[in-house]
VMD Tcl script that draws the C-alpha trace (Angstrom):
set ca {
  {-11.58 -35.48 -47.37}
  {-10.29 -35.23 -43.64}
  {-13.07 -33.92 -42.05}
  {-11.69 -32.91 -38.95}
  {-8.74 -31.21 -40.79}
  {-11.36 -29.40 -43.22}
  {-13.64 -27.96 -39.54}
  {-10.53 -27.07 -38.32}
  {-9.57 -25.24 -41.31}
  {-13.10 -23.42 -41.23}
  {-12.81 -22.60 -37.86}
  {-9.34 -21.17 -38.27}
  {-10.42 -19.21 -41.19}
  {-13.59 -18.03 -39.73}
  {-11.22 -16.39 -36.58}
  {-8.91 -14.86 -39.28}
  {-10.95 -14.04 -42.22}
  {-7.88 -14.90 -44.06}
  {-6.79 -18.25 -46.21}
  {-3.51 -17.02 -45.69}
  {-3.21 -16.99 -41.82}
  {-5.28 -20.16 -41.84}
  {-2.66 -21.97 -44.01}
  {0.68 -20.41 -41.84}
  {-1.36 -21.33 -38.85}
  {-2.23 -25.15 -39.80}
  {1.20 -25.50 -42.00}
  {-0.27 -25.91 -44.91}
  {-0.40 -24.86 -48.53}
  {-2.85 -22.33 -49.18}
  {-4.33 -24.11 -51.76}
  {-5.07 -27.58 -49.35}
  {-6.80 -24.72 -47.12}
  {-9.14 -23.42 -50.12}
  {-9.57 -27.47 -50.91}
  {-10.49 -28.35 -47.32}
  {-13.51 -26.21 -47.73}
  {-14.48 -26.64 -50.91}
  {-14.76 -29.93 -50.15}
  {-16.26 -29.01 -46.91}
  {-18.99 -27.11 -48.47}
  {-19.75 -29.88 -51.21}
  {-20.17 -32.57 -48.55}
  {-22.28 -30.39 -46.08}
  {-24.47 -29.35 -49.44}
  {-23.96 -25.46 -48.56}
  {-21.97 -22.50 -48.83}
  {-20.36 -21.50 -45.66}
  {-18.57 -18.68 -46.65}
  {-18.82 -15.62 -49.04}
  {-15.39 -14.58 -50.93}
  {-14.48 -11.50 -52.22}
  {-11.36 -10.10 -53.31}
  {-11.14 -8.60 -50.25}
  {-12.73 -10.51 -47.10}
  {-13.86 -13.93 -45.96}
  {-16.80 -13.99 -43.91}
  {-19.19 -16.79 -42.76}
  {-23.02 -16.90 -44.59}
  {-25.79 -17.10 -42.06}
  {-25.30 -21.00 -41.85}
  {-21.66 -21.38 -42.00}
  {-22.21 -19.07 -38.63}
  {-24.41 -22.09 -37.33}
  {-21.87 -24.46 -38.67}
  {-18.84 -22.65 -36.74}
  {-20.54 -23.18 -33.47}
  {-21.26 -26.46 -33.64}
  {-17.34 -26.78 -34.58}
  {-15.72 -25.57 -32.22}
  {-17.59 -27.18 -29.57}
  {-16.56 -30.41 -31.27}
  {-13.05 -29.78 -31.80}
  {-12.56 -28.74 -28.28}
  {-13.88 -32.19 -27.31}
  {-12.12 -34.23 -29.77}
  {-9.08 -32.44 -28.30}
  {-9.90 -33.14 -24.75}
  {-10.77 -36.62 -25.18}
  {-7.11 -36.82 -27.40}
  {-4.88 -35.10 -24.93}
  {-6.59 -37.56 -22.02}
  {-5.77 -40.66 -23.53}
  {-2.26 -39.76 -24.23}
  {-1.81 -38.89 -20.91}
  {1.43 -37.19 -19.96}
  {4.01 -39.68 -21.45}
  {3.57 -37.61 -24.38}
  {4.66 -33.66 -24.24}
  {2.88 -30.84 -25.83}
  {4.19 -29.95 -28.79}
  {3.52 -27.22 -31.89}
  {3.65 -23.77 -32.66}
  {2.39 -20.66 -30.54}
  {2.38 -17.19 -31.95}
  {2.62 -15.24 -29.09}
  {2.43 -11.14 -28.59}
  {3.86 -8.98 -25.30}
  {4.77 -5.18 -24.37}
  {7.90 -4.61 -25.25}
  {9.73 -4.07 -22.30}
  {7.88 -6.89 -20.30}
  {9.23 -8.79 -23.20}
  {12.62 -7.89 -23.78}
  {13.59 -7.37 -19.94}
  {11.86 -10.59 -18.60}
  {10.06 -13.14 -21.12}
  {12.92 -13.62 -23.66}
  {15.35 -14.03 -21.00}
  {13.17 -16.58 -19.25}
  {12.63 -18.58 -22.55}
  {15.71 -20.94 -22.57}
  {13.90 -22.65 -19.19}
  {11.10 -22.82 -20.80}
  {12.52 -24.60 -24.53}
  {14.61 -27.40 -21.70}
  {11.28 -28.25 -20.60}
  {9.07 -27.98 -23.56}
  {11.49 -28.29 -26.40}
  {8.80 -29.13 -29.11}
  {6.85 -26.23 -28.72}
  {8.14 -23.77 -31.19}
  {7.20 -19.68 -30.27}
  {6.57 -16.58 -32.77}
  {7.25 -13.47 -29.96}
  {5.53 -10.38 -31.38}
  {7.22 -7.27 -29.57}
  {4.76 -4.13 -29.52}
  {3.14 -1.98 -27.18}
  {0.56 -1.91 -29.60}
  {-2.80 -3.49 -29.01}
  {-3.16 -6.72 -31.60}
  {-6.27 -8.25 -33.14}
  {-5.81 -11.69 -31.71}
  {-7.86 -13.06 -34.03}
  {-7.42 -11.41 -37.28}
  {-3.45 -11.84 -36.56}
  {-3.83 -15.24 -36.42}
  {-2.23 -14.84 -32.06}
  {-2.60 -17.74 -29.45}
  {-2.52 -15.60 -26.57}
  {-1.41 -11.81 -25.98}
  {0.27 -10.60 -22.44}
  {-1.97 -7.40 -21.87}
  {-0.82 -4.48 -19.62}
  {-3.20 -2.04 -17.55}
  {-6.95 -2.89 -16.70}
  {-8.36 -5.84 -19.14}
  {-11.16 -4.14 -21.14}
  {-11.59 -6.56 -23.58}
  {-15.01 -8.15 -22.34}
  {-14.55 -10.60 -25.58}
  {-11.54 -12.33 -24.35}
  {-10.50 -14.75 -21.51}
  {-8.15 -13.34 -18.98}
  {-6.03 -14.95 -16.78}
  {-3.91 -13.11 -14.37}
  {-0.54 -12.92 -14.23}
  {0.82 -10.89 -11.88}
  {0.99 -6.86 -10.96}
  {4.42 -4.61 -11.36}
  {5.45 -2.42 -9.12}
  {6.72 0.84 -10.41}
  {9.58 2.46 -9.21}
  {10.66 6.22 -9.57}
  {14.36 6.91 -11.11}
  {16.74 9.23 -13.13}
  {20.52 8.83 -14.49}
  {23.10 9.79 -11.90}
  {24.65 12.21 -14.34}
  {20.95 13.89 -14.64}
  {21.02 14.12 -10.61}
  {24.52 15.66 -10.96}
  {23.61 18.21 -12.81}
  {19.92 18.88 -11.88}
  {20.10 17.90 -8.12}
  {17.43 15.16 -6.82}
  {14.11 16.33 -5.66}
  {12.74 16.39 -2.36}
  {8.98 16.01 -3.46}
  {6.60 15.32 -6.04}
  {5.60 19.23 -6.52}
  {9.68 20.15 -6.82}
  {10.19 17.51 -9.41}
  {7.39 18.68 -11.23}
  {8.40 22.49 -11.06}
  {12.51 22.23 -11.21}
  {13.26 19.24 -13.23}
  {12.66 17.55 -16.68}
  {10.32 14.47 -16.78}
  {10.31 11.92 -19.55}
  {7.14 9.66 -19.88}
  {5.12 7.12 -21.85}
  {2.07 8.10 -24.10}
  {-0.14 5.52 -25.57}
  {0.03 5.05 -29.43}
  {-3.58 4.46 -29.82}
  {-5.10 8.23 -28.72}
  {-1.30 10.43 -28.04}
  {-2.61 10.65 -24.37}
  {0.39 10.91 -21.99}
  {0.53 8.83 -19.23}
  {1.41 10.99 -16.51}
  {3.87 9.95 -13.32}
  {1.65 9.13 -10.74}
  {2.71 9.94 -6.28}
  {0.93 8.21 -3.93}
  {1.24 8.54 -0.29}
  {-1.45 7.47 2.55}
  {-4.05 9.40 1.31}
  {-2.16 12.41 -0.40}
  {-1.98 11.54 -4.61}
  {0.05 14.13 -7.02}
  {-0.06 13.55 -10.58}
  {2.83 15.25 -13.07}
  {0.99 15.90 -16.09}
  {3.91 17.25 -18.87}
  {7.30 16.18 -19.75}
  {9.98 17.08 -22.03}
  {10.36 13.65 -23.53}
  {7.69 10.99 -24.59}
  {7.67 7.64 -26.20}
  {5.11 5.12 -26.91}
  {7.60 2.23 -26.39}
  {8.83 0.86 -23.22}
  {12.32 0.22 -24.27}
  {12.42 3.68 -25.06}
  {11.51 5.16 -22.11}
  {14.38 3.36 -20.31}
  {17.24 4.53 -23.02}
  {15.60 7.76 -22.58}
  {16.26 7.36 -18.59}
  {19.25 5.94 -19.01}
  {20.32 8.76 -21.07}
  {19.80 11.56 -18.21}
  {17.43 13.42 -20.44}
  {15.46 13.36 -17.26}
  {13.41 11.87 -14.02}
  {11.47 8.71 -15.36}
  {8.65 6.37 -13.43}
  {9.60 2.24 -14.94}
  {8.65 -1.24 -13.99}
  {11.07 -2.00 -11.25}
  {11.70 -5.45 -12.34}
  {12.90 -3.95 -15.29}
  {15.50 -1.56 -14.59}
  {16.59 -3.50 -10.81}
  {19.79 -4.44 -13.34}
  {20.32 -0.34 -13.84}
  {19.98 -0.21 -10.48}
  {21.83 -2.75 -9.14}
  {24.81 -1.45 -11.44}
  {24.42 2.07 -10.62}
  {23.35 3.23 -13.93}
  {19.82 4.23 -12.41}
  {18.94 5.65 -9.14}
  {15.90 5.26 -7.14}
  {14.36 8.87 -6.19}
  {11.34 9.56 -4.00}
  {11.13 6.25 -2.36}
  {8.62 7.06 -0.07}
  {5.96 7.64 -3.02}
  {4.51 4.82 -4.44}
  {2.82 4.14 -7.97}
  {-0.48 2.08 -8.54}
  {1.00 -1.25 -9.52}
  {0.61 -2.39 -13.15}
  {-1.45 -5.64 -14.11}
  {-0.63 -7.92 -16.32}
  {-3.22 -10.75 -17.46}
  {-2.67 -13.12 -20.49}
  {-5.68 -13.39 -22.85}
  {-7.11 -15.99 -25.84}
  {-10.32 -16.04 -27.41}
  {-13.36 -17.67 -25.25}
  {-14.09 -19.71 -28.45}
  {-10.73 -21.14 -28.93}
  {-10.34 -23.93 -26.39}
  {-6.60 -24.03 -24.71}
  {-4.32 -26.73 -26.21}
  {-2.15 -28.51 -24.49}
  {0.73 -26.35 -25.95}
  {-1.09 -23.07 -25.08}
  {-2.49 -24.14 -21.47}
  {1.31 -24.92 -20.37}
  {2.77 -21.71 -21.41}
  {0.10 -19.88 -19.44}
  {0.74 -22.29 -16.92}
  {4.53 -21.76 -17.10}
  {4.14 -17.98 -17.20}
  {2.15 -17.31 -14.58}
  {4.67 -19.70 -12.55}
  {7.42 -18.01 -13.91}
  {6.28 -13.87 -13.74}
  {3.49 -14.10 -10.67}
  {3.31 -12.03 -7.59}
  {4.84 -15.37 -5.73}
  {7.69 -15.68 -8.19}
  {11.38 -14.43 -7.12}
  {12.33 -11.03 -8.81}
  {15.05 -11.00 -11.88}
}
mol new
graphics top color blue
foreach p $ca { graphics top sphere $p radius 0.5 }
foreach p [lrange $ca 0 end-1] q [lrange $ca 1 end] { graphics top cylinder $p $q radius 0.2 }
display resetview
């Protein structure tokens, strides 16, 4: 038995609760996985895990068992990455999740620099506005927008988005532009994002010196990012967006910027992984990369 394949194979499967994940995850056949700690259990003289038909979950000492493991694989791959120093590059597959229009507008086009300088690390984008379970979907690290709640996770920030007020010129044609937060709120139609989770909208926010004015109601919603831009884009009416997302509308004159003297809270951004999964080399360089790439100090697309 490989014992350090087998812990790792516990480990994996203790994070996912799933043979299945474990086996995409390590690349192997999900019957080597079920194997690894079968064997695992016989040379350790104890059962580590309870199976149903349903779950996988770790008994009382496979719990005990788990902690010691990851502590030791962390080191193992500390001590491994050290000695091969830098002559060798990181390499492997990272599943990888991201909002869908910080994804679509500004990681996927920024990908191509990063496969020239890491060309063995293979990625798995998952595009969703949705909040994932990292662990029980089997995901390396997750780009999270808004305020980090999740007290369970490691966060590392990558920058914060400014927000930038627009509407289609045709809409402005037709509608006229407003001169303030209260007339685009009482003569014009709004569009807006609302949050999949709990159907709250997320209303456009006006900020200026100390004076704030929230618009609470639209006439069209979406819980998608994307969305919200074709809906923009589409003149169905006066949006707030990322404004390193739609500079390219802009730019081209598809979009124009309205109420420039209000501002929007920016929006964070922070990457997270699990505290009890130790960065690889593969994973610490795309963090690395990203916050290089995306960070307040990085030029604007």
């Amino acid at each position: 038995m490989n014992q350090l394949l087998a812990m790792r194979a516990f480990v994996r499967l203790v994070e996912t609760g799933s043979f299945s994940r474990t086996a995409d995850h390590l690349a192997l056949p999900r019957s080597t996985v079920s194997k690894l700690i079968i064997d695992l259990e016989k040379h350790l003289g104890t059962r580590l895990l309870n199976r149903t038909t349903r779950a996988v979950a770790a008994t009382s000492d496979g719990l005990e068992y788990y902690s010691h493991a990851v502590r030791l694989i962390a080191e193992v791959d500390s001590v491994d990455r050290a000695l091969r120093g830098k002559k060798v590059k990181p390499s492997g597959h990272l599943r990888v999740d991201a909002p869908a229009s910080f994804a679509t507008c500004l990681l996927i086009p920024a990908l191509a620099d990063f496969h020239r300088e890491y060309p063995d690390i293979t990625i798995a984008l998952g595009i969703s506005d949705r909040t994932v379970n990292i662990v029980g979907e089997g995901v390396d690290c997750a780009i999270r927008a808004g305020s980090l709640n999740e007290m369970t996770m490691v966060g590392r920030r990558l920058a914060e988005l400014q927000y930038v007020t627009c509407a289609a010129p045709g809409y402005l044609e037709r509608m006229g532009t407003p001169s303030s937060p209260a007339d685009l709120e009482k003569n014009h139609a709004h569009t807006a994002y609302f949050f999949a989770a709990t159907g709250k909208l997320d209303p456009m926010i006006f900020e200026m010196g100390d004076h704030r004015y929230e618009v609470a109601d639209c006439a069209f919603s979406t819980n998608d990012g994307n969305g919200l831009l074709e809906m923009i884009l589409s003149g169905l009416g006066i949006g707030q967006h990322l404004r390193r997302c739609v500079q390219p509308h802009l730019d081209s004159g598809e979009l124009v910027a309205i109420l420039e003297g209000w501002t929007r809270p920016p929006l964070p951004l922070h990457i997270v992984y699990p505290p009890n999964r130790h960065p690889n080399a593969r994973l610490s360089v795309f963090i690395g990369w990203a916050i290089q790439k995306f960070g307040d100090g990085a030029p604007a697309r």
